[in-house]
C-alpha positions in Angstrom: 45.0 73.3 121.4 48.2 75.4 121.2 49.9 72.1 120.9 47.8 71.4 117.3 48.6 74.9 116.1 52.0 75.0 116.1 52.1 71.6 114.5 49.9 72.8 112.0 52.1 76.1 111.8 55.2 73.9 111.5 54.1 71.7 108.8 53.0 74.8 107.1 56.8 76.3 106.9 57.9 73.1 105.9 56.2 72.7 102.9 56.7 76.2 102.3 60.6 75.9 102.5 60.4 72.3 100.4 58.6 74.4 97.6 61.4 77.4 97.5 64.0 74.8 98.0 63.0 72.8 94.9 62.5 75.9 93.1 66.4 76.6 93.9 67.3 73.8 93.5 67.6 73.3 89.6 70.1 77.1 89.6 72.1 76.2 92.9 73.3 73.0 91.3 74.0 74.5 88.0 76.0 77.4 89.6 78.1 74.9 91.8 78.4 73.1 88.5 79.1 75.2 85.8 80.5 78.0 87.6 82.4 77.5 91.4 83.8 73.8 90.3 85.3 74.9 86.8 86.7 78.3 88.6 88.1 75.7 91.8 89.5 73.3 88.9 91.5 76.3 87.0 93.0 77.5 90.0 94.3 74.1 90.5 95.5 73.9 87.1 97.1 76.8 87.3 100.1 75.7 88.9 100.7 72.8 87.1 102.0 71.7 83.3 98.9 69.9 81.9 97.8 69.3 78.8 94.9 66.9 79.0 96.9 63.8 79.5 96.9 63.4 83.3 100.0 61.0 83.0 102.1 63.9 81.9 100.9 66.5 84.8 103.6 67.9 86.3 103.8 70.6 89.4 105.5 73.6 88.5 104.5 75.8 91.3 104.4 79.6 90.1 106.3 79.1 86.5 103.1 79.5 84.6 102.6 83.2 86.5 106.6 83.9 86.0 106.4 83.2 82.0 103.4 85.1 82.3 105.0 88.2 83.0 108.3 88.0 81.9 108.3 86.2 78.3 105.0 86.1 77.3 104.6 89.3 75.1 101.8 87.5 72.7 99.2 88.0 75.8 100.0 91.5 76.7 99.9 92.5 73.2 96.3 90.3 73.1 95.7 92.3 76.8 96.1 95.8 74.9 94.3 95.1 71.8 91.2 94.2 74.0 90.9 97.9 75.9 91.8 99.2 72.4 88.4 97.3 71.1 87.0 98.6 74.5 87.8 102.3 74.1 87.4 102.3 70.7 83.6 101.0 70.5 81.8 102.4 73.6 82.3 106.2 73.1 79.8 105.0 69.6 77.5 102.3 70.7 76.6 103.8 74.2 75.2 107.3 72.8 74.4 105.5 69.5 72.0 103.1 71.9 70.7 105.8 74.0 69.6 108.4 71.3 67.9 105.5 69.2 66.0 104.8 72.6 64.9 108.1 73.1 63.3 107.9 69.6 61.8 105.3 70.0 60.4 105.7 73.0 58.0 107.9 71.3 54.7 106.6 71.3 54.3 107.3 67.5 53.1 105.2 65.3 55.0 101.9 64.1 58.0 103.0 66.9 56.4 99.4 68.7 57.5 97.6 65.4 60.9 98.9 64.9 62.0 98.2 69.1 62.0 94.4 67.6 64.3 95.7 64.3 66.5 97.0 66.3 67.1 93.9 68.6 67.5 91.4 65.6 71.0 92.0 65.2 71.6 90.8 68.4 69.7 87.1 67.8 72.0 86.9 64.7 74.6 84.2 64.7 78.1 85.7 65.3 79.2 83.5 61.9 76.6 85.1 60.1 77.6 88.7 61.3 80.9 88.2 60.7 80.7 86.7 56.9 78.3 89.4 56.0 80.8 92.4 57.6 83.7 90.1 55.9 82.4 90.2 52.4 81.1 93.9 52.4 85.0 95.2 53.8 86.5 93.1 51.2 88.7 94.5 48.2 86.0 93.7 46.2 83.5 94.2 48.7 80.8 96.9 48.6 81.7 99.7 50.3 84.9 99.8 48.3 82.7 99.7 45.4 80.6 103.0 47.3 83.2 104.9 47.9 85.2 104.6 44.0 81.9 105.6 42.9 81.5 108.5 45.3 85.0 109.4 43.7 86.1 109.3 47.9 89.0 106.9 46.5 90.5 105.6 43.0 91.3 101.9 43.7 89.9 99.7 46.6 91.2 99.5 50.4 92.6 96.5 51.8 90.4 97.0 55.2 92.3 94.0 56.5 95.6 94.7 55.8 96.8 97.1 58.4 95.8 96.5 62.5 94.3 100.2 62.0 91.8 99.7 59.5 91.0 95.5 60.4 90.2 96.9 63.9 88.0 99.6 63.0 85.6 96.9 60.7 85.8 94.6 64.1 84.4 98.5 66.3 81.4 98.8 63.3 80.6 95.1 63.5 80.6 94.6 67.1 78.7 97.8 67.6 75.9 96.6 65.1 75.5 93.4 66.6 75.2 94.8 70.3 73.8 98.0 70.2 70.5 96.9 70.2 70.5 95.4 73.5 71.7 98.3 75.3 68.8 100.3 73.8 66.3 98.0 75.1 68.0 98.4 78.5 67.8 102.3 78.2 64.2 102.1 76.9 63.3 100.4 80.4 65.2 103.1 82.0 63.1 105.7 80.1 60.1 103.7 80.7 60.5 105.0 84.4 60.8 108.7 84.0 57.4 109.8 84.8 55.6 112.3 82.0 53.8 114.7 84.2 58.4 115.6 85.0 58.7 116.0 80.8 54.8 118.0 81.3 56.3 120.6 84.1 59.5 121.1 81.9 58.1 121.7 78.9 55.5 124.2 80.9 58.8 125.9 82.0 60.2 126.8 78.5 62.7 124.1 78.6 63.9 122.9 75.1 65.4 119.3 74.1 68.6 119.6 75.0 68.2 121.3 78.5 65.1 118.7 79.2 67.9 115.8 78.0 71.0 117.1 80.3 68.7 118.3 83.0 65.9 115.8 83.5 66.4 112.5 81.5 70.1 112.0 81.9 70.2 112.4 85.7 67.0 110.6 86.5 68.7 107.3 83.9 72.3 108.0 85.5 72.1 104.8 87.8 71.0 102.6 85.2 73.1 104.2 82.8 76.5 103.4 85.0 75.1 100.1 85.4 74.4 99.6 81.0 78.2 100.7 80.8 79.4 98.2 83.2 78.1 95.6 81.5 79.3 97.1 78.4 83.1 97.6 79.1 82.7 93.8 80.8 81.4 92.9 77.4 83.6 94.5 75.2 86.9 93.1 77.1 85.6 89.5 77.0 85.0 89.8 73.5 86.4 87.0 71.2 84.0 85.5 68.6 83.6 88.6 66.3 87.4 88.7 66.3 87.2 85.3 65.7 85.0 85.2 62.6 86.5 88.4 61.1 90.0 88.7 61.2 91.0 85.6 63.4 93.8 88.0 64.5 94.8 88.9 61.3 97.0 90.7 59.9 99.7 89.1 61.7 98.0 88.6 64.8 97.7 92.2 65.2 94.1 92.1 66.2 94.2 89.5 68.7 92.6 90.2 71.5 92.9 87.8 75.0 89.7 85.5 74.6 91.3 84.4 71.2 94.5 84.1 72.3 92.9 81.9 75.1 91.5 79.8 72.4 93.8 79.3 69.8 97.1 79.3 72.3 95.3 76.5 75.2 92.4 75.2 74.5 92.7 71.3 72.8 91.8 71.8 69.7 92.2 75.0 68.7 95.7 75.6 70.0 98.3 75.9 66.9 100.9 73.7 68.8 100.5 71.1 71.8 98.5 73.3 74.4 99.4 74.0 77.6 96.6 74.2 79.7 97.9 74.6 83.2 99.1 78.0 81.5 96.0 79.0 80.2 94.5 78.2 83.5 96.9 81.0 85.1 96.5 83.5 82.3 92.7 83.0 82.8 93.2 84.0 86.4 95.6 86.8 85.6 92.8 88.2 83.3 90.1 87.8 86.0 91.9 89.7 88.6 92.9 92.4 86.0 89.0 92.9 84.9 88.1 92.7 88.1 90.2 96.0 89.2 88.9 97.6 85.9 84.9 96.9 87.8 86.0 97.9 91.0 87.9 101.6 89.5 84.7 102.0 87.0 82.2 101.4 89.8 84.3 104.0 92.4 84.3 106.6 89.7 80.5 105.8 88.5 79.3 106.5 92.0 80.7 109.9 92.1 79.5 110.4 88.7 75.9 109.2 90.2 76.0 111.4 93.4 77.1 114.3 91.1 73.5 114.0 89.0 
């Protein structure tokens, strides 16, 4: 009898485990696909001259790192341009996100209806944020035409002639194309505060600033450091709006390192014959410099955390 029940008890975990296996199946592959083989292959690559002719591979042990750092200004330029985007658009589309959250996440009526207006920009195509953002900053564009009417200035502004100016357009667009996601991240966050907290402090005498700093900030502070993670991991990877805006210009002076990526090593894009054993290492340089940025944001977020 015991004999038949654990059979029975056996063949029940094994069908069990065939049904979760097959489940996990379909992402395990793709992750050992798309992600561990093409990071194992650009380590490879990175110590070798290759530039998709495998005839013409060559070993050149640590060369690729030693130009890296020594004559390659072009991707430290790229490096610094991409924590200047970084700096410059978070301290605006974080609190941007999180007060438009807060609004509407007021249960008044047609708040429902505008959650999905402010998540469109996101769904829109990069090329179509980027021509539309293009056209309005132009010389002729409509914002110049605003501002001569507002008598703010006689004659229109270049926007994208100076690295000042051509990266501030790139901070409004990016920030209108992504903000909308983080706010749907803090309305979930929001989502978890419980009233009757909001009910006691309004009971209290507490006003909207003190119920804000007091209550809804540090009971959001964990997701909150985890929104801005993902932001600044965002932000430094970015590439297409930079792409579809300036493409670096003026001068390459708004290059930032997914475009120099691109246009310097991928086949195809690259201006000149790409070296992609070179791109390979500067990929891995990148990686391992992000990577420290995580690891120094999450240390100081914790402390940040603890302190709410």
């Amino acid at each position: 009898m015991n004999g038949i029940l654990s059979r029975k008890k056996r063949s029940f975990f094994t069908k069990h485990d065939i049904e979760c296996t097959a489940l996990l199946l379909p992402e395990i592959i793709g992750f050992f696909v798309f992600t561990i083989y093409p990071i194992i292959w650009a380590v490879q690559k990175a110590f070798y001259y290759y530039n998709g002719i495998q005839s013409r591979t060559t070993f050149v042990g640590l060369d690729n790192f030693k130009a890296l750092f020594t004559t390659n200004g072009a991707y430290w330029s790229a490096l610094g341009n991409s924590f200047l985007f970084t700096i410059g658009k978070l301290p605006f589309e974080i609190p941007i996100a999180l007060i438009l959250a807060i609004i509407v996440s007021k249960n008044y009526k047609g708040f429902k209806a505008s959650r999905v207006i402010l998540y469109l920009p996101t769904i829109i195509s990069v090329a179509v944020v980027g021509l539309v953002f293009t056209n309005m900053f132009s010389y002729f564009g409509y914002i110049n035409a605003v501002l001569m009417k507002l008598g703010i200035i006689k004659s229109g502004i270049d926007f994208f002639a100076s690295k000042g100016s051509a990266m501030m357009v790139i901070i409004i667009a990016s920030i209108w194309q992504t903000f909308g996601i983080n706010t749907i991240y803090f309305l979930v966050a929001l989502s978890n505060i419980p009233t009757e907290v909001y009910e006691s402090a309004k009971l209290d005498g507490a006003g909207t600033l003190v119920t804000f700093f007091k209550i809804t900030l540090p009971l959001i502070s964990p997701v909150f450091a985890t929104i801005l993670l993902l932001a600044i991991n965002g932000s430094l990877q970015t590439g297409d709006i930079i792409l579809t805006l300036t493409n670096g210009a003026p001068g390459g002076q708004t290059e930032v390192v997914m475009t120099y990526l691109l246009k310097s090593m991928v086949p195809g894009f690259a201006q000149t014959n790409a070296d992609i054993g070179f791109g390979c290492a500067v990929a891995m340089v990148n990686a391992v410099i992000f990577s420290l940025v995580a690891l120094i944001y999450i240390r100081l977020s914790k402390k940040v955390v603890s302190y709410f």
